[in-house]
N, C-alpha and C positions, 0 to 999 in steps of 0.2 A: 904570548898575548892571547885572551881568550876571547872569541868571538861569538859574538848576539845572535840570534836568528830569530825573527819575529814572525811571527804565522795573523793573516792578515784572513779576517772570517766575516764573509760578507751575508746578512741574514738574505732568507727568499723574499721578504717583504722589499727590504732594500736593494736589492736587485732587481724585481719588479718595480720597483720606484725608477731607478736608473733608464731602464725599455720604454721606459712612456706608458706602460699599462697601470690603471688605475685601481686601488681595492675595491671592492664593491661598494661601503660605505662612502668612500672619496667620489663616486659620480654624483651627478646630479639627474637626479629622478623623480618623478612624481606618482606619487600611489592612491590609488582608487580602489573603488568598489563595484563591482557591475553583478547587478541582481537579477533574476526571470522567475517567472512561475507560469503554468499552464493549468489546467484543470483539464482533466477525460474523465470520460462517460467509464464506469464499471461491467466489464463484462465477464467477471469471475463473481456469482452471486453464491456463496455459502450457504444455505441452509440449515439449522440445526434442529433436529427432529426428536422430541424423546416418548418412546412409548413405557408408558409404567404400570405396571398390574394396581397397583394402591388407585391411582384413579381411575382403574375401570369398572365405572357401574354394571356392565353390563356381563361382568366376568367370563368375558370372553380367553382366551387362553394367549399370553404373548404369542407365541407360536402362529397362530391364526391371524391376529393385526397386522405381525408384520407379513403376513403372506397376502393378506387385502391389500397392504400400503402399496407391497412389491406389482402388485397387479396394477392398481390405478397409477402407478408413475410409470409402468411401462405403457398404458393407455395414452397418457399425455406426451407418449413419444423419448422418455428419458430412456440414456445408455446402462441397466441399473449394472453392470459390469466395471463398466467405468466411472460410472460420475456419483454412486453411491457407496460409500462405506462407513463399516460400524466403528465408534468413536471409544466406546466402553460399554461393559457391559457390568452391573451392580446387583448386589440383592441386599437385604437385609438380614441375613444367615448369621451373620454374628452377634446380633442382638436376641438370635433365635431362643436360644436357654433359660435368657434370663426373662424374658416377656412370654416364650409360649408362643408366641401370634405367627401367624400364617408367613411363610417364608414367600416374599414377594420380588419380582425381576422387575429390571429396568436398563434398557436398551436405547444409548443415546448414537444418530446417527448421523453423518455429513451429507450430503446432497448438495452437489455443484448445478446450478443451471448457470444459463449464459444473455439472460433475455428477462425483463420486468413483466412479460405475457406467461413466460414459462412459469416464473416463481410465485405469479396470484393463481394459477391451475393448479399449482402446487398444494397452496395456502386453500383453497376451494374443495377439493376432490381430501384429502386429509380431514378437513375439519367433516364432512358430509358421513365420514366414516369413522369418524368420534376421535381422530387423532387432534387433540386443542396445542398441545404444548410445540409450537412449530416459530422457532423464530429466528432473524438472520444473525448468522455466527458474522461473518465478515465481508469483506470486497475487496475486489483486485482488478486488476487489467491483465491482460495478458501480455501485452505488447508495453509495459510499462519501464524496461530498463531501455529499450529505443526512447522512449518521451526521456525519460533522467539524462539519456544523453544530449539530448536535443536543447533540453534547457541548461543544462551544464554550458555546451556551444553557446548561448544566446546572452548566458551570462557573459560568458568572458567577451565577446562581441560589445555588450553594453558598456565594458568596462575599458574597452577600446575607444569606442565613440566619447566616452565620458572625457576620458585622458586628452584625446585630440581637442575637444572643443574648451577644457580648462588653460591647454598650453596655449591654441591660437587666439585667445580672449587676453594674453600678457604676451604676443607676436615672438612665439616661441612654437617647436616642434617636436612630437615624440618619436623616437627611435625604437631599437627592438626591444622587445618586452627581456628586462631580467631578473622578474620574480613571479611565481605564477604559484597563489595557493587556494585551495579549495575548500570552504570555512566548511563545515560539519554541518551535511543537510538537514534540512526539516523534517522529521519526519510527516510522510504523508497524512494529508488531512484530508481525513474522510466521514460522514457522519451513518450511521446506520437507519436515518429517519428515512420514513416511505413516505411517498406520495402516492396515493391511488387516484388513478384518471377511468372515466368512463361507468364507474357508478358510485354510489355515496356511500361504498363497503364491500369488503368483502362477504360479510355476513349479508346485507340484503341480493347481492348476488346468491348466493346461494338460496335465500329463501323464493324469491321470483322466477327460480330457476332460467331456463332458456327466452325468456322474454324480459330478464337485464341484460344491460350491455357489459358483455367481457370487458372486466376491469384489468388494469395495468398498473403493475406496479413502477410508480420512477424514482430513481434513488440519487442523491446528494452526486455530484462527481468529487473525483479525486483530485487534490490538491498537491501540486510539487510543488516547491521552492526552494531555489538553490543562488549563494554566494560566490562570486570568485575573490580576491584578492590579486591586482596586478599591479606590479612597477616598471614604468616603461623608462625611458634612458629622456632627458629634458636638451633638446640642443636648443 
């Protein structure tokens, strides 16, 4: 007589089922959103400086401009070691052959200050010495992935409070948080517009010389904004 053997295969779901633990799908949970933003002052000011032989009436020699420039921003106190460096340097040499025309350089340059007093001396002492072409490349903070985390924290926090006061509004409770996602930040919003404080220009500072009042440059702050995504457990 032949005998049976039957093999008896329990999945991990249904085993899990059997322990009293639940799928994730099986709890009852409720999901929210908790959002923050912040806004800080900029205190990484870009610069971008270009000096080009084509607009200088006064054919003076690249060479020389930029050894004026280098003079007057170390007068105003800049590190030109560290917070100055050249971005590109261009000519028009390749057009050379076919046009004939004067083979002309042009030197574009970065310039970090950290201050809206720093960057109108900047814009001031430049223009005085026939540099025009001078405008802000970009903004930063320096301490800005501290603030991304702080709002980061303030979201999921919001999204705490939110959860608690939806559950106790239907006399129910949240438990531990078991889903935590971080929706794809904003990118920062920052505008490049100036504000100048303390005279009605750049330009009539310079013409008034030392009897206008040092103007200041102020600039837009920077804008964070950040999501979380949370589901907390519903008792």
């Amino acid at each position: 007589m032949k005998k049976l053997f039957f093999i008896l295969l329990i999945s991990p779901f249904l085993a899990n089922g059997q322990t009293g633990d639940k799928n994730f799908i099986d709890q009852n949970y409720i999901e929210v959103t908790g959002k923050s933003e912040i806004e800080i002052s900029p205190d990484l000011i870009y610069i971008k400086i270009l000096i080009n032989e084509k607009d200088n009436k006064t054919k003076t020699p690249l060479a020389d401009r930029e050894n004026t420039m280098i003079s007057k921003l170390k007068e105003i106190g800049i590190d030109i070691n560290k917070d100055l460096l050249i971005k590109d340097i261009s000519s028009n040499f390749k057009y050379y052959w076919l046009t004939k025309s004067e083979i002309l350089l042009a030197k574009e340059y970065q310039l970090l200050v950290r201050d809206g007093k720093t960057a109108s001396k900047v814009y001031i002492e430049l223009e005085n010495i026939g540099i025009s072409s001078v405008s802000i490349d970009r903004l930063d903070n320096s301490n800005i992935q501290k603030y991304r985390k702080e709002v980061k924290i303030d979201a999921i926090k919001a999204a705490k409070e939110k959860a608690e006061s939806l559950a106790n509004a239907i006399e129910q409770n949240i438990g531990r948080a078991i889903y935590i996602q971080e929706l794809e930040g904003t990118p920062p919003t920052v505008s490049n517009r100036i504000v100048i404080r303390g005279a009605n220009s750049i330009s009539n500072s310079s013409l008034y010389g030392s009897r206008a009042p040092e103007p200041d440059m102020d600039f837009e702050k920077i804008k964070l904004e950040y999501s979380i995504i949370c589901r907390f457990e519903l008792k």
